[in-house]
C-alpha positions in Angstrom: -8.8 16.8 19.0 -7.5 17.3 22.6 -10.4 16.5 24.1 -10.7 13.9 22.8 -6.9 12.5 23.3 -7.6 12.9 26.7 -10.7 11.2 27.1 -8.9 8.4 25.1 -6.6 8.5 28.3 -9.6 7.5 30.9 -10.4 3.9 31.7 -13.6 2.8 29.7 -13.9 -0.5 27.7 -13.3 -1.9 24.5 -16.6 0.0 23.0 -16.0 3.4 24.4 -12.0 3.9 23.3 -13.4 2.4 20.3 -16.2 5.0 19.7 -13.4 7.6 20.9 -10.8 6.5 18.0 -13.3 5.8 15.6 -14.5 9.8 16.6 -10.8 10.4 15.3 -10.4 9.2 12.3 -13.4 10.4 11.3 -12.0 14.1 12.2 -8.7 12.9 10.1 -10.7 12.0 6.6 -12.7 15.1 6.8 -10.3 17.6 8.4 -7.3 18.2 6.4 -5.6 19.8 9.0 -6.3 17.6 11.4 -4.5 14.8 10.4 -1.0 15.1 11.4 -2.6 15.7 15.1 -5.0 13.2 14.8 -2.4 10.7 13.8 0.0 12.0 16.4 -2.8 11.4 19.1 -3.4 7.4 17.6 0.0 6.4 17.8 0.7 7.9 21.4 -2.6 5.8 21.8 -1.1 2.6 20.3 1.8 3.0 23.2 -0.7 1.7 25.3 -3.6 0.0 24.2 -5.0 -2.5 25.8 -7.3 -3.9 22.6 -5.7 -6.3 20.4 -8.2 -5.1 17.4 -8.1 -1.3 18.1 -4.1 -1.8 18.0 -4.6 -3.7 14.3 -7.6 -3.5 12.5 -8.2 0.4 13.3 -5.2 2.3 14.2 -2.4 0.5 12.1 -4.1 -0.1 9.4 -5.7 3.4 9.2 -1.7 4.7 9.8 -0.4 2.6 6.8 -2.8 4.3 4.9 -2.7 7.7 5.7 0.9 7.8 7.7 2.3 7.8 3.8 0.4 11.0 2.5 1.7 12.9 5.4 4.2 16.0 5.3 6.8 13.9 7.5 6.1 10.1 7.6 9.4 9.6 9.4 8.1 10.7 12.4 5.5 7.5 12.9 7.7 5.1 12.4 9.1 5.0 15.7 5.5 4.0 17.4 4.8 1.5 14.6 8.5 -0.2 15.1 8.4 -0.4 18.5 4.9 -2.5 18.4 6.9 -5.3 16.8 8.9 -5.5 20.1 6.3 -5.1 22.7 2.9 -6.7 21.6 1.8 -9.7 21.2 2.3 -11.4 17.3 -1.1 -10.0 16.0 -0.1 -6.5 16.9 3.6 -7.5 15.5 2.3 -8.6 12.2 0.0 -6.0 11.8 2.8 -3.3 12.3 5.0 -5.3 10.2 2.7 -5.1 7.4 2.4 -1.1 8.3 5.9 -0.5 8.3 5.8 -2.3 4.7 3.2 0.0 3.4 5.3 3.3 4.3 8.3 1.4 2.6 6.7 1.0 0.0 4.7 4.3 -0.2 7.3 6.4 0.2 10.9 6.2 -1.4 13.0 8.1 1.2 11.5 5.5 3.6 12.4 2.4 2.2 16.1 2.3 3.2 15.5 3.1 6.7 11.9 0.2 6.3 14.3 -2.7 4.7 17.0 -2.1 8.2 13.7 -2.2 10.5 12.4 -5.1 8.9 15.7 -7.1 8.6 16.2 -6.4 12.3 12.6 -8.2 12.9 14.0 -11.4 11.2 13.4 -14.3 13.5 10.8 -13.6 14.9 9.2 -16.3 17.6 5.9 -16.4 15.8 6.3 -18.3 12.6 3.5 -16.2 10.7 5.1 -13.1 11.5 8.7 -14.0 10.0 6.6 -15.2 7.2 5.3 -11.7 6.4 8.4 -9.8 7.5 10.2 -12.2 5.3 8.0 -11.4 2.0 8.1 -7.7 2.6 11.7 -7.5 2.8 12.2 -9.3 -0.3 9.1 -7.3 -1.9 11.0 -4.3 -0.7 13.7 -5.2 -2.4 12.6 -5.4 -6.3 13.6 -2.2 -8.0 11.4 -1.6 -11.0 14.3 -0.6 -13.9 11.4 -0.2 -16.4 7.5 -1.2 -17.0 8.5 -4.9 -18.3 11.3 -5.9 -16.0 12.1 -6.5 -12.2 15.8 -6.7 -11.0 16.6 -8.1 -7.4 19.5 -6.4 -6.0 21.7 -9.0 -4.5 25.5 -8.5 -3.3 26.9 -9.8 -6.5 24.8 -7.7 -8.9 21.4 -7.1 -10.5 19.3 -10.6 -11.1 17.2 -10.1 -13.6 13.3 -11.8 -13.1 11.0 -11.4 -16.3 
């Protein structure tokens, strides 16, 4: 896994880091105990990634799915959060959408995901406060039983059948 963190380091193009990352998460699905490296490796990666779709469409995504399932999920937030400040609004949305999914996925997260996300409000790209937005209020149903939905708001519970 070194190796290939390393490697992942070098110059190359768009097609090598791509074979390199894809090398990763291929070790992550089918090495149990390589996950929390592997994952640890992909964000330090993230820091400094120079390809919009590596950035989105393979290493966040891949991180909102298995960041969750991890022993400490806590400790990726920090790479995912600090996308929304210094990338461009595909990256932003997409780690938007990731911070969601650990909120989501994990219940001692989603205090600390609903601050993050209502310190993203206003974004400058209209799409991305759209989705920060809807997670923040998707965050913020609490499920009281199978048929009903309450919105916490300041003044109380509103109840949405």
């Amino acid at each position: 896994m070194n190796f290939l963190s390393n490697i992942l380091r070098e110059e190359g193009g768009f097609d090598y880091k791509k074979a390199i990352v894809d090398s990763i998460v291929i070790l992550i699905r089918d090495i149990p105990d390589a996950k929390e490296s592997g994952l640890l490796h992909l964000c330090e990666f993230i820091e400094d990634c120079e390809f919009t779709y590596l950035s989105t469409q393979v290493i966040l995504h891949f991180l909102g799915i298995e960041g969750p399932k991890t022993v400490d999920p806590s400790k990726y937030i920090r790479y995912i959060y600090n996308r929304v400040h210094l990338e461009n609004a595909t990256v932003r949305a997409s780690a938007v959408s990731t911070l969601a999914k650990f909120g989501a996925s994990v219940d001692g997260l989603k205090p600390r995901i609903f601050v993050l996300l209502r310190r993203c409000l206003f974004d400058s790209d209209d799409e991305v406060n759209f989705y920060i937005i809807s997670y923040i209020a998707s965050l913020n149903y609490v499920v009281r039983d199978r048929a009903t939905l309450y919105l916490n708001t300041l003044g109380g519970d509103i109840e949405i059948d």
